[in-house]
Structures are given as structure tokens and as C-alpha cells.
N, CA, C and O atoms as CSV, one atom per row, in Angstrom:
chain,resi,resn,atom,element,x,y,z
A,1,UNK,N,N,37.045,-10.606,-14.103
A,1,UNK,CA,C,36.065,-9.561,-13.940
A,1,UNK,C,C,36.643,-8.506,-13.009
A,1,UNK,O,O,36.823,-8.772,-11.821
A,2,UNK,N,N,36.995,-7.085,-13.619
A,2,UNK,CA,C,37.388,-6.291,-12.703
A,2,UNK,C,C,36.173,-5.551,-12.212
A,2,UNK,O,O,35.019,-5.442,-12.626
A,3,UNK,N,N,36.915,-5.032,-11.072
A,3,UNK,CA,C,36.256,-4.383,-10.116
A,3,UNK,C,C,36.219,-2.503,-10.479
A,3,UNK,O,O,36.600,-1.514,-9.852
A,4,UNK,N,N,35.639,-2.695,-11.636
A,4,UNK,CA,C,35.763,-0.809,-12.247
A,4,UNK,C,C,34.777,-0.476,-12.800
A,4,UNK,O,O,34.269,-1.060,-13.757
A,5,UNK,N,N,34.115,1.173,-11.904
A,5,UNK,CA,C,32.606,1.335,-13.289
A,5,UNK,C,C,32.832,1.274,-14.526
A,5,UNK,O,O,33.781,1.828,-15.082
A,6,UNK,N,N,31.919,0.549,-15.105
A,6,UNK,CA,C,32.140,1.022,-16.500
A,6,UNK,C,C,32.228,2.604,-16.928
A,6,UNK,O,O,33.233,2.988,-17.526
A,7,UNK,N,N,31.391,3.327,-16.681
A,7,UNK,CA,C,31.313,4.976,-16.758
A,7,UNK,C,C,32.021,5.894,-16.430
A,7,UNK,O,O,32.182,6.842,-17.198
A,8,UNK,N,N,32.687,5.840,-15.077
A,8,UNK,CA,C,33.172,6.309,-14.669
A,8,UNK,C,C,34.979,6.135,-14.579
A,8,UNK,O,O,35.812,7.022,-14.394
A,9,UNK,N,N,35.191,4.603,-14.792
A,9,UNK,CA,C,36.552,4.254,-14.415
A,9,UNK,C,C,37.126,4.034,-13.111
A,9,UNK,O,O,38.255,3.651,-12.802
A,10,UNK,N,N,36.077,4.366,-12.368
A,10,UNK,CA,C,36.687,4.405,-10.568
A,10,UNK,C,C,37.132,3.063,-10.304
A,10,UNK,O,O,36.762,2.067,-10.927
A,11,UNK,N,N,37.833,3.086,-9.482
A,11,UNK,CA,C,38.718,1.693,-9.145
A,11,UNK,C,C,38.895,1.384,-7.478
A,11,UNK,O,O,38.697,2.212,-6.590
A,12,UNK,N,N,39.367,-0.181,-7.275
A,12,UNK,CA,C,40.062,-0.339,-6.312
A,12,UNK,C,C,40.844,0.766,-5.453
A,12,UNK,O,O,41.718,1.232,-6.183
A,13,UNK,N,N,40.864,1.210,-4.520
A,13,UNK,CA,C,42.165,1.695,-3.485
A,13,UNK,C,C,42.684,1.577,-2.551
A,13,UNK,O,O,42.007,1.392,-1.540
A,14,UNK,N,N,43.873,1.622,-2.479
A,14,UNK,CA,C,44.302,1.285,-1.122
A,14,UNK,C,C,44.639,2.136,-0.170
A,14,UNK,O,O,44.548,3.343,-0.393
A,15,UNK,N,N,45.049,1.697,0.955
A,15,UNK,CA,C,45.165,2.081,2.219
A,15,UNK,C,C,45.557,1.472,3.827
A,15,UNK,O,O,46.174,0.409,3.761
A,16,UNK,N,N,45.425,1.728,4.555
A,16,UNK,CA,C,45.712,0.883,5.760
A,16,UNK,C,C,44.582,0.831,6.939
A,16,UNK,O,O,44.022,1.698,7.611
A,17,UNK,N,N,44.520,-0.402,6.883
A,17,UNK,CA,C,43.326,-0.988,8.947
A,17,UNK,C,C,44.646,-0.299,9.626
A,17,UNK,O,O,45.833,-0.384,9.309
A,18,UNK,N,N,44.020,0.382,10.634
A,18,UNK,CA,C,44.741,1.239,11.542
A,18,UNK,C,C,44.060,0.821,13.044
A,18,UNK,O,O,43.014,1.313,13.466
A,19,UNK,N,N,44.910,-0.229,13.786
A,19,UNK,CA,C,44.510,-0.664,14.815
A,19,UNK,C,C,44.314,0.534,16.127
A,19,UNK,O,O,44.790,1.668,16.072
A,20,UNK,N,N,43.579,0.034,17.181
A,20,UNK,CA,C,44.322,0.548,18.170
A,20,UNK,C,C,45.103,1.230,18.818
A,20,UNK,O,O,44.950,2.327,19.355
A,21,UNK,N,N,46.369,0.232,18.733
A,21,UNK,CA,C,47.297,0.280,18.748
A,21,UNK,C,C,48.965,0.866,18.079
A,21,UNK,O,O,50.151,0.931,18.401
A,22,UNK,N,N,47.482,1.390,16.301
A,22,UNK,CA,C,48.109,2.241,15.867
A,22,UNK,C,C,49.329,0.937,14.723
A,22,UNK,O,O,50.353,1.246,14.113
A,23,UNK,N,N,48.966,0.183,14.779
A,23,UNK,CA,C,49.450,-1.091,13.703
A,23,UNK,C,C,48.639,-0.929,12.433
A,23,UNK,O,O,47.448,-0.718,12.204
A,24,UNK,N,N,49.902,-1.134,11.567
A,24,UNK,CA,C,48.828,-0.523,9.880
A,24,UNK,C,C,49.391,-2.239,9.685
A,24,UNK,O,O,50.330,-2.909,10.114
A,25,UNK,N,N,48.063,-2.484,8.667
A,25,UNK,CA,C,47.828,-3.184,7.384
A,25,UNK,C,C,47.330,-2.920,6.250
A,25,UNK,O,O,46.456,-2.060,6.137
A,26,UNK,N,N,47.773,-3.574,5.275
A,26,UNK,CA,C,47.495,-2.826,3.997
A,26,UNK,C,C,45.689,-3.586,3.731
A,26,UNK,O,O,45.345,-4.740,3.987
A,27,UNK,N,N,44.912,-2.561,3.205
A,27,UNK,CA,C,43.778,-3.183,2.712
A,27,UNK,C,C,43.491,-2.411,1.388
A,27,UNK,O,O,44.357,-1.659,0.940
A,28,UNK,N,N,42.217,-2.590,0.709
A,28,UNK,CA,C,41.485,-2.403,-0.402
A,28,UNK,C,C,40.438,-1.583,-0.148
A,28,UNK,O,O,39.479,-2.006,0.497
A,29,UNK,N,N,40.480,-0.368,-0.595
A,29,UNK,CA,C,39.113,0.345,-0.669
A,29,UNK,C,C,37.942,-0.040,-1.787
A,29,UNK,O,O,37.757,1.003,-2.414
A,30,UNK,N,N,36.987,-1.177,-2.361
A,30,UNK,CA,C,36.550,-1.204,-3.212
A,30,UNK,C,C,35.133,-0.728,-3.437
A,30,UNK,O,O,34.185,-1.025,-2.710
A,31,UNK,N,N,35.071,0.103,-4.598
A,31,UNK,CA,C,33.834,0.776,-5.131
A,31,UNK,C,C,32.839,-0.469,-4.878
A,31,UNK,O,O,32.921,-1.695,-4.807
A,32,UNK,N,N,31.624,0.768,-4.761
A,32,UNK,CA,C,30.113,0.299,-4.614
A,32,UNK,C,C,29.675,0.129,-5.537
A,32,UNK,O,O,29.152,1.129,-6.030
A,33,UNK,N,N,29.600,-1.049,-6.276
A,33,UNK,CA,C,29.340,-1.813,-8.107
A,33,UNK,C,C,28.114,-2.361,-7.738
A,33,UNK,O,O,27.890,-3.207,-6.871
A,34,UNK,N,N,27.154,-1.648,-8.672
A,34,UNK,CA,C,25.668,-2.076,-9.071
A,34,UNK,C,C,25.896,-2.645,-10.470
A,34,UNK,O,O,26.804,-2.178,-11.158
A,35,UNK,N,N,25.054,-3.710,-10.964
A,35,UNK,CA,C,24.608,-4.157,-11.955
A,35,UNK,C,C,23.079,-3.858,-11.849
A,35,UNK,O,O,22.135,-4.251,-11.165
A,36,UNK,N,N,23.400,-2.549,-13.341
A,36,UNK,CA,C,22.291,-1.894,-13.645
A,36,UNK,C,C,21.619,-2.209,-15.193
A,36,UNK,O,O,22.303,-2.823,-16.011
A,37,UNK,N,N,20.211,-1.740,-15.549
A,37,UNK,CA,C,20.329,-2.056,-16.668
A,37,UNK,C,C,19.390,-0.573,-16.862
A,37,UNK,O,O,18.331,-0.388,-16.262
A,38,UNK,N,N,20.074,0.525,-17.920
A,38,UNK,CA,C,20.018,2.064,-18.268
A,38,UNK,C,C,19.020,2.080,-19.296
A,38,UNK,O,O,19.059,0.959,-19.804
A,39,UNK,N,N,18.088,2.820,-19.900
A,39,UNK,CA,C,17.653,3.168,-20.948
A,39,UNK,C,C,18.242,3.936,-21.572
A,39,UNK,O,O,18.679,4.893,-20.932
A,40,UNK,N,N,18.577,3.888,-23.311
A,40,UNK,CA,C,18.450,4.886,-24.366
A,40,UNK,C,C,17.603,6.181,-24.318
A,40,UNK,O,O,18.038,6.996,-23.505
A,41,UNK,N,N,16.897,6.425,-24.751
A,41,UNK,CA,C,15.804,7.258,-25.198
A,41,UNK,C,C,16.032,7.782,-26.535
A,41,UNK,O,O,14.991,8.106,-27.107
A,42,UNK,N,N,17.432,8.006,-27.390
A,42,UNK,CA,C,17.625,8.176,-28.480
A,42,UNK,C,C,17.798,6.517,-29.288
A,42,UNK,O,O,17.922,6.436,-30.510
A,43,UNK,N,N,17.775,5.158,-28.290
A,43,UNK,CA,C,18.256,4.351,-28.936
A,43,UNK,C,C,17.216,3.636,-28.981
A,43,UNK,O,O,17.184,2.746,-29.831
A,44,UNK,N,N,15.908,3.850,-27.951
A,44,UNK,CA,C,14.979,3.149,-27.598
A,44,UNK,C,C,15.170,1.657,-27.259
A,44,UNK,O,O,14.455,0.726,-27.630
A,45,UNK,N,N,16.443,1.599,-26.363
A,45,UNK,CA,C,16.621,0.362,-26.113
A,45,UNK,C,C,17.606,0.051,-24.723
A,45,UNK,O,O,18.415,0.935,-24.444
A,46,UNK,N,N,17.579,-0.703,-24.184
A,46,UNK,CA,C,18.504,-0.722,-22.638
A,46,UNK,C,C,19.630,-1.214,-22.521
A,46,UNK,O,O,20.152,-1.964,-23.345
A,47,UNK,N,N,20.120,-0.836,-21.474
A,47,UNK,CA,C,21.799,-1.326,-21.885
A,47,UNK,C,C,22.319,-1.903,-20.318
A,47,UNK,O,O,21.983,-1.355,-19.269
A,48,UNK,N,N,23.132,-3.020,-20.394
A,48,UNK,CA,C,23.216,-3.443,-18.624
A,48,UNK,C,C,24.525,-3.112,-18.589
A,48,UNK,O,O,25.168,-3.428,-19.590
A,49,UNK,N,N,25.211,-2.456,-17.542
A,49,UNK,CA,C,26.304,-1.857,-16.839
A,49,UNK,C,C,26.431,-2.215,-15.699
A,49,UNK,O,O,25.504,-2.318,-14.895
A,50,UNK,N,N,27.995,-2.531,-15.407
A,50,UNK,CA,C,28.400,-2.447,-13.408
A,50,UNK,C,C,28.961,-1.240,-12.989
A,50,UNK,O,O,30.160,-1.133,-12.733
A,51,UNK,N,N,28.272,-0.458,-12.916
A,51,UNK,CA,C,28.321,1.170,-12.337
A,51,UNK,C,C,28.070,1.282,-10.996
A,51,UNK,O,O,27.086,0.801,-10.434
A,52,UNK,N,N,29.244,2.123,-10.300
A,52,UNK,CA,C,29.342,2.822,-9.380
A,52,UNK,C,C,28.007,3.413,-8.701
A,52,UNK,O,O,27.075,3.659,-9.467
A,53,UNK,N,N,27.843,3.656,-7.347
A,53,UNK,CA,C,26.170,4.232,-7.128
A,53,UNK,C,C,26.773,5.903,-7.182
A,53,UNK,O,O,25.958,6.798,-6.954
A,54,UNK,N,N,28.033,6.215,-7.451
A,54,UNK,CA,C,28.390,7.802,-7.927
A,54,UNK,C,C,27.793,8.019,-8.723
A,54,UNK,O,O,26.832,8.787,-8.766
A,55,UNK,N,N,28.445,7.092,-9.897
A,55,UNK,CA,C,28.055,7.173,-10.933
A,55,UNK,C,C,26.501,7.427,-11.682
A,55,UNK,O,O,26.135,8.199,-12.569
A,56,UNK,N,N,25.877,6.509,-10.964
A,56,UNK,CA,C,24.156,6.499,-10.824
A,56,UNK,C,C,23.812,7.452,-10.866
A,56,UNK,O,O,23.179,7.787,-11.868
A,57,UNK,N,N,24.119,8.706,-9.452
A,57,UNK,CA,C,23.541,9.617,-9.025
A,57,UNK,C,C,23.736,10.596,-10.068
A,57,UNK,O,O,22.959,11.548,-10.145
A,58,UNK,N,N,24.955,10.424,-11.101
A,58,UNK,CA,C,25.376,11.810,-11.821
A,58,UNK,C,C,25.007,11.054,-13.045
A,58,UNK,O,O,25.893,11.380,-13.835
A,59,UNK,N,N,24.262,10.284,-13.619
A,59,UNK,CA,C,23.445,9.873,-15.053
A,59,UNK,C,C,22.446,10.382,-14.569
A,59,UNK,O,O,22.108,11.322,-15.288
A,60,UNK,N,N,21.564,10.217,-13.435
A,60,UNK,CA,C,20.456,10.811,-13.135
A,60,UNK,C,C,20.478,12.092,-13.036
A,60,UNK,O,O,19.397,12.510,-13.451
A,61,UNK,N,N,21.346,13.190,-12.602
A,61,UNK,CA,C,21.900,14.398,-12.446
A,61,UNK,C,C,21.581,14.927,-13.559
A,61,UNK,O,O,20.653,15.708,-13.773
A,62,UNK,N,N,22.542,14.403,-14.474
A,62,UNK,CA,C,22.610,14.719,-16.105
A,62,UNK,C,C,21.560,14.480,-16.772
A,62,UNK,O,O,21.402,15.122,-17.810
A,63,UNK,N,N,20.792,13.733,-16.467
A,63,UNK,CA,C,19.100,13.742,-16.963
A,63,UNK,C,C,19.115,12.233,-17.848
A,63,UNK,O,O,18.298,12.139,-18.763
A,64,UNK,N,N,19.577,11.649,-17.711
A,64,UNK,CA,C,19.600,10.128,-18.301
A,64,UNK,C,C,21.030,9.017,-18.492
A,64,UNK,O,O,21.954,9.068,-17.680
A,65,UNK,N,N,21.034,8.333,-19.321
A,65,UNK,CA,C,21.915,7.982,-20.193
A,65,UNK,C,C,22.511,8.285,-21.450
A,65,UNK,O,O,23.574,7.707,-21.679
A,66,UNK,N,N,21.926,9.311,-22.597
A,66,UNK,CA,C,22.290,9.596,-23.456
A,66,UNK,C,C,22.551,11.392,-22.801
A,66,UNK,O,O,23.585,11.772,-23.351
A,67,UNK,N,N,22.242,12.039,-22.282
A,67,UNK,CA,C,23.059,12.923,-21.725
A,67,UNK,C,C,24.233,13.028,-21.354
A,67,UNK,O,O,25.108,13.800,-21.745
A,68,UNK,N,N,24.267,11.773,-20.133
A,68,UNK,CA,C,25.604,11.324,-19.690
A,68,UNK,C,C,26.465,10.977,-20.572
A,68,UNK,O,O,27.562,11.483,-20.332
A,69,UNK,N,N,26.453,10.553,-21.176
A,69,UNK,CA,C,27.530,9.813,-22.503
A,69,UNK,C,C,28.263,11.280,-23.786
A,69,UNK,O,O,29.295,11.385,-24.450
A,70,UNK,N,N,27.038,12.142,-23.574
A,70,UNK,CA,C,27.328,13.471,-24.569
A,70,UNK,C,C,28.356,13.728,-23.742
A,70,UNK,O,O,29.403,13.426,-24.315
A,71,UNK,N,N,28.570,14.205,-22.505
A,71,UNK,CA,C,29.412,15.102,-21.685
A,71,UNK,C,C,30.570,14.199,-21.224
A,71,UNK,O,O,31.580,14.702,-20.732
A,72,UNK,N,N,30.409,12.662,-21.402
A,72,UNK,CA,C,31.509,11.561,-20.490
A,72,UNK,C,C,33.277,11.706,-21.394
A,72,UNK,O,O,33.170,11.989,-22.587
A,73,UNK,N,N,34.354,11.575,-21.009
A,73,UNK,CA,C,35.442,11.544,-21.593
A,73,UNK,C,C,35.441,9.691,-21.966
A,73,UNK,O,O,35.049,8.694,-21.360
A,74,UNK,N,N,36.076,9.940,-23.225
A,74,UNK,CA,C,36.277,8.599,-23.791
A,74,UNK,C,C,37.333,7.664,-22.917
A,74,UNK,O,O,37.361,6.434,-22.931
A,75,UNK,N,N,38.274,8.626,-22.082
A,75,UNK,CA,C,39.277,7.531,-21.288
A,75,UNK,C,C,38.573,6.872,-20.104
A,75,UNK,O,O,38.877,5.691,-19.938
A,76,UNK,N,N,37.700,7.393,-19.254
A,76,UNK,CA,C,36.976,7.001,-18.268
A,76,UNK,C,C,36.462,5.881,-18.687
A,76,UNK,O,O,36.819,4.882,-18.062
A,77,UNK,N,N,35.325,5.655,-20.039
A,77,UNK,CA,C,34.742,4.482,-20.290
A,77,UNK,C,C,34.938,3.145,-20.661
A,77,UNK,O,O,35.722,2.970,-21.593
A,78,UNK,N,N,34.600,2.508,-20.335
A,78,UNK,CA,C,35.072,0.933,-20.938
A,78,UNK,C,C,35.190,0.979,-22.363
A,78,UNK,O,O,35.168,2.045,-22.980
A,79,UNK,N,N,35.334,-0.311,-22.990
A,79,UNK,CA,C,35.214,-0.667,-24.020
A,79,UNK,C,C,33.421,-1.126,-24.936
A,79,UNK,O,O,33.094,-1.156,-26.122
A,80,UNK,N,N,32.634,-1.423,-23.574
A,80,UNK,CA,C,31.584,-1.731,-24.259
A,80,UNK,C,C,31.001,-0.426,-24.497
A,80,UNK,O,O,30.419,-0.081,-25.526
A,81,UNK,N,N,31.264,0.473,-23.158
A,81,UNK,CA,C,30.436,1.753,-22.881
A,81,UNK,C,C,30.586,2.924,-24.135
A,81,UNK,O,O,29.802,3.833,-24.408
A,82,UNK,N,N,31.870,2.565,-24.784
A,82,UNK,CA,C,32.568,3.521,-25.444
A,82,UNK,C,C,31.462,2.794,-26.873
A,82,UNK,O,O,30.842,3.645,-27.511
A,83,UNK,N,N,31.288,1.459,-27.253
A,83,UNK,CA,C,30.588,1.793,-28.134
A,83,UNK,C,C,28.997,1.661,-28.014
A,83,UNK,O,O,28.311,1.240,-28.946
A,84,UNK,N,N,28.596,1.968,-27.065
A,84,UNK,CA,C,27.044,2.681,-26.577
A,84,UNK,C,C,27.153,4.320,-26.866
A,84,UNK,O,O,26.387,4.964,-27.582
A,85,UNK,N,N,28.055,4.720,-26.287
A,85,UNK,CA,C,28.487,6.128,-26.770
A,85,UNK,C,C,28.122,6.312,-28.138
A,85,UNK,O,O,27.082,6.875,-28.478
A,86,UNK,N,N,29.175,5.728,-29.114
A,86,UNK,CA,C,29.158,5.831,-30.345
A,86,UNK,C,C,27.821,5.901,-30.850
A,86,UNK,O,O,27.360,7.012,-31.108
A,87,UNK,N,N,27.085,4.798,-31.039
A,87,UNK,CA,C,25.933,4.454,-31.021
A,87,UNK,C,C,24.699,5.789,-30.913
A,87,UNK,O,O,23.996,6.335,-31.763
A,88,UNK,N,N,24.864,5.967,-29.407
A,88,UNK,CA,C,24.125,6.852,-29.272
A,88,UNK,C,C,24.230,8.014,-29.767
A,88,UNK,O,O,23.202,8.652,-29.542
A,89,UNK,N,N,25.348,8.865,-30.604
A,89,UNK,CA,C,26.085,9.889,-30.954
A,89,UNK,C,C,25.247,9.780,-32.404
A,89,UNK,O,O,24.355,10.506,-32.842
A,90,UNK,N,N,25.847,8.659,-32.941
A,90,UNK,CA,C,25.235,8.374,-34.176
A,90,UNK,C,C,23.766,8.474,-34.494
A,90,UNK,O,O,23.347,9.070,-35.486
A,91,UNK,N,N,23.132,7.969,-33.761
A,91,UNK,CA,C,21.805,8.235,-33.690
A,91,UNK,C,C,21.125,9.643,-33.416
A,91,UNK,O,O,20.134,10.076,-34.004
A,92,UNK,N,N,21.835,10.266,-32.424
A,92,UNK,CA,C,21.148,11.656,-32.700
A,92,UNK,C,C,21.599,13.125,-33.425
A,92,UNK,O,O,21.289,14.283,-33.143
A,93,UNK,N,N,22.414,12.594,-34.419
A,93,UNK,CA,C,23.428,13.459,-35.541
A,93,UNK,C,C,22.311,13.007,-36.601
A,93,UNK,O,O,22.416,13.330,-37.784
């Protein structure tokens, strides 16, 4: 189970604990992963995602989930997300 929004793609990063003393170690910056569950409104049906709380704020921004998905790039999204996309595309064509 990785540690990546589905929506967004954001990931792990690294960096360094910076003591004191000014002593680096290497650590992990890891995203803020919600397990959410989104509504359709073109699909009339819900969908569960581990999304970023960025991410959150800019589906809500964009005015839902099928908004978000019109405007999202296909490389950012997962594999499941990519066919919710589809899905939803299909449905309102």
C-alpha cells in the first residue's frame, strides 16, 4: 500500500532532522492521506479514495468530484481513479 493520493499523485519526500547542533539525518516528508468516500452526481453513486487533504480542498474548490476529474491530468491519477474518470466522462457525453 503506497503512500500516494490517488488524485493528485503527491508523494513521500525527503529531507533532513536538522539538530541543534546542526547534524542532518535523512527523514520522510509524508502526505496527509484521508480515506474518503466522494460522490458522483453524474454517476449517482460514491466512490472511496486515499486523498491528500490538498487534494480535498481543490475537489471542493472545483465544485465536486465530477468537476475535478473534467480538469485532472491522466498522469497524476491512479489506476482506479483513471477509470472513475472514464466512467464519469462517459456518462455525461
Amino acid at each position: 500500500m503506497s503512500r500516494r493520493c490517488e488524485l493528485t499523485g503527491k508523494g513521500p519526500m525527503s529531507g533532513n532532522n536538522v539538530s541543534h547542533a546542526k547534524n542532518r539525518t535523512r527523514r520522510r516528508f509524508l502526505p496527509n492521506l484521508q480515506d474518503v468516500t466522494l460522490q458522483s452526481d453524474v454517476l449517482g453513486r460514491s466512490f472511496k479514495f486515499k486523498v491528500s487533504s490538498a487534494a480535498l480542498r481543490t475537489v471542493d474548490h472545483r465544485g465536486g468530484l465530477d468537476a475535478f476529474m473534467a480538469k485532472a491530468k491522466d498522469a497524476e491519477l491512479s489506476a482506479e481513479a483513471l477509470k472513475v474518470k472514464k466512467q464519469i466522462l462517459n456518462a455525461a457525453a
